[in-house]
Structure formats: C-alpha cells, structure tokens
N, C-alpha and C positions, 0 to 999 in steps of 0.2 A: 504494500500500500504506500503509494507517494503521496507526502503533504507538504502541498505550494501554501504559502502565505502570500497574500498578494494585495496590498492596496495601490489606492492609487500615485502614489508615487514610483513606486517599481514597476508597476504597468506604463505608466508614460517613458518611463527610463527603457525599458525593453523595446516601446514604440520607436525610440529615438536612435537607440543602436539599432534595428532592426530597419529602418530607412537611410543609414548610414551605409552599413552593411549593403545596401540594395544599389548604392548608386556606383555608377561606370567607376572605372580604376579612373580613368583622366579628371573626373570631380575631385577626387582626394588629392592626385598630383598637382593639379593649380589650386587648389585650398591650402595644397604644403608649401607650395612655391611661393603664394602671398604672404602668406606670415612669414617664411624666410627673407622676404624682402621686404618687410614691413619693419617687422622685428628684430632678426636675428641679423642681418646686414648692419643695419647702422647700431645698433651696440658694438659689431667687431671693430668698425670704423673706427669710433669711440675709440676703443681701445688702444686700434694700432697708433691712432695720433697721440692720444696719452701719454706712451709710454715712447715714440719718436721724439715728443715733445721734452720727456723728461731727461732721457738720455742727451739732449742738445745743449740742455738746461745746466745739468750736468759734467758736462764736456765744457762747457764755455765759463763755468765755477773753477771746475779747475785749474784752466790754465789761466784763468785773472790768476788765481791763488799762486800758481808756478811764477807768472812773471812778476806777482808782488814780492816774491821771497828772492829769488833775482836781480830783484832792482835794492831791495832792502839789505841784503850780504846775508841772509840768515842760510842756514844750511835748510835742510828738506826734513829737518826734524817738526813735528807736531806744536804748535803754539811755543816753539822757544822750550820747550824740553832737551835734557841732555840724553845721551845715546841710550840710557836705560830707562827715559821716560820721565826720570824725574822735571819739576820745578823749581828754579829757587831754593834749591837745596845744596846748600856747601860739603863734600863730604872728605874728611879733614881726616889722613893717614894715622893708624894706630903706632903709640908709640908702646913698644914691647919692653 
C-alpha cells in the first residue's frame, strides 16, 4: 500500500517541474545562456578588473616605495629596521 500526502503546495511544485521537464532541450539552453549573460558574465568581469586593478595598484606602491628608498640612501630593509628586524635598538657587545 502506497501513501502520497499531497496538498496543494507539492501539487503545484510537481505541476511546475513536470512543465519544465516537458519543454524542448533548446528552452532550457537559452534560459541557461540568459542568466549566464545576465548574471554570471559581468560578476566575472567584476572580478577580472578587480583584481587587474589591484595588482597595478600594487605594482605602482611598490616601486614609489623602491624609488623613495633610492632616493633617500636607506637600504631595502623594512621601515629602517636592522638586518634582524629590529628598531631603534642599540645592541651593545657582552663583556665576559
């Protein structure tokens, strides 16, 4: 014995895939193909600029920052740190 439970909400939903289901393969292909150029297109867009963008952004930081250290005589160390990273730290020979 099988027992459907069925209102009408799962009835309209079954109606809906079952007229989905029904229509030519080329309906579902331009329904894909809209929302991919609807949607899914210029989000990637988006993206690719973004992240073009950032890198340029980036690239043109740096070398301000190269030719400020150049022009200034600092070496390529980090904010005027010494080779081990410190700051403004004097570190004065153990006498033994």
């Amino acid at each position: 014995m099988r027992v459907e439970f069925s209102s009408l909400r799962t009835d309209r939903i079954r109606r809906v895939h079952q007229r989905i289901a029904a229509q030519p393969n080329w309906v579902v292909r331009a329904a894909l193909m809209t929302f991919a150029l609807i949607i899914v297109l210029p989000i990637l867009l988006l993206v690719l600029v973004a992240f073009t963008l950032a890198v340029v952004v980036f690239a043109v930081l740096g070398l301000i920052n190269r030719i400020g250290n150049l022009i200034t005589g600092r070496s390529g160390t980090l904010w005027g740190r010494d080779s081990r990273g410190r700051r403004n730290v004097t570190v004065l020979p153990r006498e033994s």
